[in-house]
N, C-alpha and C positions, 0 to 999 in steps of 0.2 A: 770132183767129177765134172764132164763137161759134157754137154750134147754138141748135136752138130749144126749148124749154125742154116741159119733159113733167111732166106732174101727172095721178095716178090718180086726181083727184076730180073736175074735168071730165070732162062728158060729151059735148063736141064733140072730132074727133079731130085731133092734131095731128101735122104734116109734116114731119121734121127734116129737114136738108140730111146728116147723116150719122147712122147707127143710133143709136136714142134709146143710152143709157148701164143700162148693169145694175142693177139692184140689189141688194145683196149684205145680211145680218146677220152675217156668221160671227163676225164680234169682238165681239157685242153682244148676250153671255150673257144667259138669261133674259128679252130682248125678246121680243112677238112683230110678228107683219106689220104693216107700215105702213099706215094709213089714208089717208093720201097722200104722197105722192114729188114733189119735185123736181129735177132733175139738168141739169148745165149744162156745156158748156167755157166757160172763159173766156181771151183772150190774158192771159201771163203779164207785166201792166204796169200801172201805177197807176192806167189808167185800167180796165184789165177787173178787177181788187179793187175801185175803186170801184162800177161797174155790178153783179158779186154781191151788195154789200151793199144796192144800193138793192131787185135782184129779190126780194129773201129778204125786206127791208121788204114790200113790194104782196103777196108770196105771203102771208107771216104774217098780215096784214090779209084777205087773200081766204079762209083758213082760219080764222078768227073770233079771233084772237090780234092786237086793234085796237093803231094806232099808240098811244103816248101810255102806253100800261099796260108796267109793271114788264118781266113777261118779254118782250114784243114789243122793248124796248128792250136787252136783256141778251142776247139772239137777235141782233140785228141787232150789235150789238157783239163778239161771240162771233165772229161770218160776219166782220167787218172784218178784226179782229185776223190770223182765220186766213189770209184771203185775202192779208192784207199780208205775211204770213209768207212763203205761197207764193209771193209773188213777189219779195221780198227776198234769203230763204235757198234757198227749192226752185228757183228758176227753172234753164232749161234754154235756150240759144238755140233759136228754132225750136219749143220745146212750149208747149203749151196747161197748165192748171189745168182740173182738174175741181172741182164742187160738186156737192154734194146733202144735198136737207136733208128728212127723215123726220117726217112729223108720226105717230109711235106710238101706239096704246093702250094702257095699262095697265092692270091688271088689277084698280085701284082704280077705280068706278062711275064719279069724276065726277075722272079724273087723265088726264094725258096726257105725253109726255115727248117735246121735239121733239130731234133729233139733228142736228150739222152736220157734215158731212163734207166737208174739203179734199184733193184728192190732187194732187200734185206729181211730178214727175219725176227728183228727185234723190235718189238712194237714201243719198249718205255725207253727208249732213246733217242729223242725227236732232236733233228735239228734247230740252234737256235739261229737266230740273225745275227750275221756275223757282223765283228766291232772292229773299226779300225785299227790298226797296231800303236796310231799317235794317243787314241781312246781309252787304252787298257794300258796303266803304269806296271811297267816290269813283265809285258807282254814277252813271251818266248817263240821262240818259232813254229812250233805247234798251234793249229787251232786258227790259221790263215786260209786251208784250203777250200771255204765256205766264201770266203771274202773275194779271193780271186776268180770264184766259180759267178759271182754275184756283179761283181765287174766285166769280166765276159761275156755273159750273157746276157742275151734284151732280158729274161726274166726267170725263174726257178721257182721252185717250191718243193712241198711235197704233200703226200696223202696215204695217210692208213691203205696197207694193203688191201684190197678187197676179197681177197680168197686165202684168207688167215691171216696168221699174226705176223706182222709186221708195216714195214712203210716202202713205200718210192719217192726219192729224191729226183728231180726231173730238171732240166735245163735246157730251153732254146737258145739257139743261136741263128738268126738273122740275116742275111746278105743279100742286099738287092742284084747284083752280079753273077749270081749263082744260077747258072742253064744246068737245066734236065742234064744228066746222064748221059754219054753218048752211046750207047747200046739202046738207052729206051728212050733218046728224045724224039725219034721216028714216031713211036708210040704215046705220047704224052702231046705232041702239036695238035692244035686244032684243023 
């Protein structure tokens, strides 16, 4: 089951079928407020990880972070990985996957730093630090997508859910390059 999808940069209002989704920074020292949010469930199955990674594609292009460019690709890839995560290792019969993804300001004039956030329901499946594939003899192809998430991004982690059981897998991604949105850079200049 999915809701419907909520972003603080439109300015038409929209109707979820259940309370839009929070949003929270506490893990996300020295951020500040997000210049837009998006936040989602998604059914925990291959096919709702694939629908995350397409919304997060159209979002990142609706926020001026175009298909085809570096970080829009390394975002959308990021949102794969994790979502395939969450539904591989987090799944839960019967729970949902949450998403959301932060487009932040930084405090550098012309930087921005988008964050993805996966939340899952299974609290004793922690991720580990991912290991090289030259590191682990008779590595297989499985069990890379931590590694590439970890290469990609300036940084990741995660943290015990805090409104029940489960965890959030999170990941920034970084680009000095990166200007406001053109719908709200009007609204975001000094």
């Amino acid at each position: 089951m999915t809701t419907q999808p909520t972003d603080h940069c439109d300015t038409t209002q929209r109707h979820a079928t259940s309370a839009p989704l929070r949003t929270t920074h506490a893990s996300s020292p020295g951020s500040v407020a997000p210049a837009h949010t998006f936040a989602m469930r998604f059914t925990s199955t291959p096919r709702g990880a694939r629908l995350a990674r397409h919304l997060v594609a159209v979002r990142l292009d609706a926020w001026g972070v175009p298909y085809g460019t570096d970080p829009h690709e390394a975002i959308v890839l990021i949102t794969a990985e994790l979502a395939a995560n969450a539904v591989r290792h987090g799944h839960v019969p019967g729970r949902d996957f949450r998403l959301r993804l932060h487009d932040l300001r930084t405090a550098a004039p012309d930087g921005r730093t988008i964050r993805v956030e996966v939340t899952d329901t299974r609290g004793e499946r922690l991720p580990r630090p991912p290991v090289a594939p030259e590191d682990a003899p008779g590595a297989e192809e499985a069990g890379r997508g931590l590694l590439l998430v970890a290469h990609l991004a300036a940084r990741w982690g995660w943290h015990p859910r805090p409104d029940g059981p489960g965890k959030t897998v999170w990941a920034e991604c970084a680009w000095p390059g990166l200007l406001p949105c053109p719908p709200c850079a009007s609204r975001t200049a000094p």
